[in-house]
C-alpha positions in Angstrom: 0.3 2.0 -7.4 -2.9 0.1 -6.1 -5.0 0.8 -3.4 -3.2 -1.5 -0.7 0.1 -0.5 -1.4 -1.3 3.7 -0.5 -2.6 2.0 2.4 0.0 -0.5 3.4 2.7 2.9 2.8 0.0 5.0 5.2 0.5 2.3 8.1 4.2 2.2 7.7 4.8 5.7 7.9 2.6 6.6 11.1 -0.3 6.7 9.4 0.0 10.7 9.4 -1.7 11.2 5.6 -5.2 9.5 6.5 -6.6 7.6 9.0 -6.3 3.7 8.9 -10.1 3.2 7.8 -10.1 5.7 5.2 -8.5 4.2 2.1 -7.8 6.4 -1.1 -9.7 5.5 -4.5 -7.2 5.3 -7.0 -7.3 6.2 -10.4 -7.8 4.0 -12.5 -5.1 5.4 -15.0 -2.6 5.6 -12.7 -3.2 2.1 -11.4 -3.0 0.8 -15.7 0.2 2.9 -16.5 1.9 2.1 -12.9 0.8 -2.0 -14.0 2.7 -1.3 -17.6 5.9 -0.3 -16.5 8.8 -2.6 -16.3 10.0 -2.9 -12.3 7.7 -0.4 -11.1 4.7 -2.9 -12.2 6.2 -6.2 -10.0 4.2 -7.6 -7.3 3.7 -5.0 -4.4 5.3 -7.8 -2.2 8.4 -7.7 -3.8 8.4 -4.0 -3.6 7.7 -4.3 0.3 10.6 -6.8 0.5 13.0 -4.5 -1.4 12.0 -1.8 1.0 13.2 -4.1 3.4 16.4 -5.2 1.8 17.2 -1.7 1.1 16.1 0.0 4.5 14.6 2.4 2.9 11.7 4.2 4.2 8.2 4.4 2.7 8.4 8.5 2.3 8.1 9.7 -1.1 11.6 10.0 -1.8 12.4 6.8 -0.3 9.9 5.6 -2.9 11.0 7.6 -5.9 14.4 6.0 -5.3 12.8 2.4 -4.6 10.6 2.9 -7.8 13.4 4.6 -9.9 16.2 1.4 -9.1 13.2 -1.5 -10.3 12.6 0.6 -13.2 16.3 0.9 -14.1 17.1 -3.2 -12.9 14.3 -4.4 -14.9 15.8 -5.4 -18.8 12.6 -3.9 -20.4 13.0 -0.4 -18.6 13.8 2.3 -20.9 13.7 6.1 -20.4 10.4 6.8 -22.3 9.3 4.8 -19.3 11.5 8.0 -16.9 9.4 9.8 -19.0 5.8 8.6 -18.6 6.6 8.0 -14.8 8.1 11.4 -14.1 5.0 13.4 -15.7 2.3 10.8 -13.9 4.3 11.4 -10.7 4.3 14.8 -10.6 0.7 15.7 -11.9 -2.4 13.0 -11.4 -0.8 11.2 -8.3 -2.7 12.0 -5.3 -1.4 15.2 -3.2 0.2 13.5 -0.6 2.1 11.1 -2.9 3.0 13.3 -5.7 6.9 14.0 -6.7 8.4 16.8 -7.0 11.5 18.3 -9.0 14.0 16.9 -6.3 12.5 13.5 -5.7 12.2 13.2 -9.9 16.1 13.7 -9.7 16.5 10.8 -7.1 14.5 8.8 -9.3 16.4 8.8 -12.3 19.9 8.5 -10.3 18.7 5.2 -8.9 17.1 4.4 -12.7 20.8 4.8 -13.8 22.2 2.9 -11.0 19.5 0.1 -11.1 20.7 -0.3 -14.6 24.2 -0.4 -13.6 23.2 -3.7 -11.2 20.8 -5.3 -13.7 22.4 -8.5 -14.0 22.6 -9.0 -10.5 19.4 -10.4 -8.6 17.8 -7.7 -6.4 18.8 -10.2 -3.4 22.6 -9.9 -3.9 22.8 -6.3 -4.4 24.3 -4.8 -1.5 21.5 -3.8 0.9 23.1 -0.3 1.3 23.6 1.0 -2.1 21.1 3.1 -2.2 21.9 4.7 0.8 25.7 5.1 0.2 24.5 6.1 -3.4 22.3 9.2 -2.2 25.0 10.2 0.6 28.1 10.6 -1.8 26.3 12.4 -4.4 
C-alpha cells in the first residue's frame, strides 16, 4: 500500500486516524511486497474504483475483503500469496491499518470467491457480491 492510497483511505473515512497534513512514511518493505502481489499490486485507481463498484467502505475490513477478492480474481494469485499477505498484515502494517484474526478470515473468503469470478471482468461482477457474500455467511 503506498503512501497516497493511506492518505487517500484517511480522507475517505473522516479523516479520524491522522490529520489531513500529516501523511504516514511507509515502509519500504511493505510498499515492495504489497507491489509483488498479484491483484493486490494493481494501480491504486483501480482499487478506488472497485471500492466504488463494490460500495464497500475504506475500513479495514472493507479493505481486507477488497484486497482479498483482487488477490483471489487475479490468474497469478495463489495462497502462498494468503500467506505472505496475512503475516505482513497482521505484524509490520502500521497500527491503525493492521488485520486482525477476523478481518484475516474475510480476506481469504473473498480470496476464494474472487477466484470463483476470475474469468469475469471486475466490471461485470455484480456490484453486491461482496456484500450479499459477507451477510449470508
Amino acid at each position: 500500500m503506498n503512501k497516497s492510497r493511506f492518505v487517500a483511505q484517511n480522507n475517505k473515512a473522516g479523516g479520524n486516524r491522522q490529520s489531513l497534513t500529516e501523511s504516514i512514511e511507509v515502509d519500504p518493505y511493505i510498499q515492495f511486497l504489497e507491489n509483488w502481489i498479484p491483484g493486490i499490486g494493481e494501480s491504486t485507481d483501480l482499487h478506488d474504483q472497485l471500492h466504488m463498484h463494490f460500495r464497500l467502505g475504506f475500513n479495514v475490513s472493507d479493505e481486507a475483503k477488497l484486497l482479498g477478492f483482487q488477490l483471489g480474481h487475479h490468474p497469478a494469485g495463489s495462497f502462498f500469496h494468503v500467506i505472505i499477505f496475512c503475516i505482513m498484515s497482521m505484524t509490520i502494517y502500521p497500527k491503525a491499518y493492521k488485520n486482525d484474526f477476523k478481518n484475516i478470515k474475510e480476506f481469504y473468503k473473498a480470496y476464494l470467491l474472487g477466484k470463483d469470478w476470475q474469468s469475469v471482468s471486475y466490471w461485470f461482477i455484480p456490484n453486491s457480491i461482496l456484500i450479499e457474500h459477507f451477510n449470508n455467511v
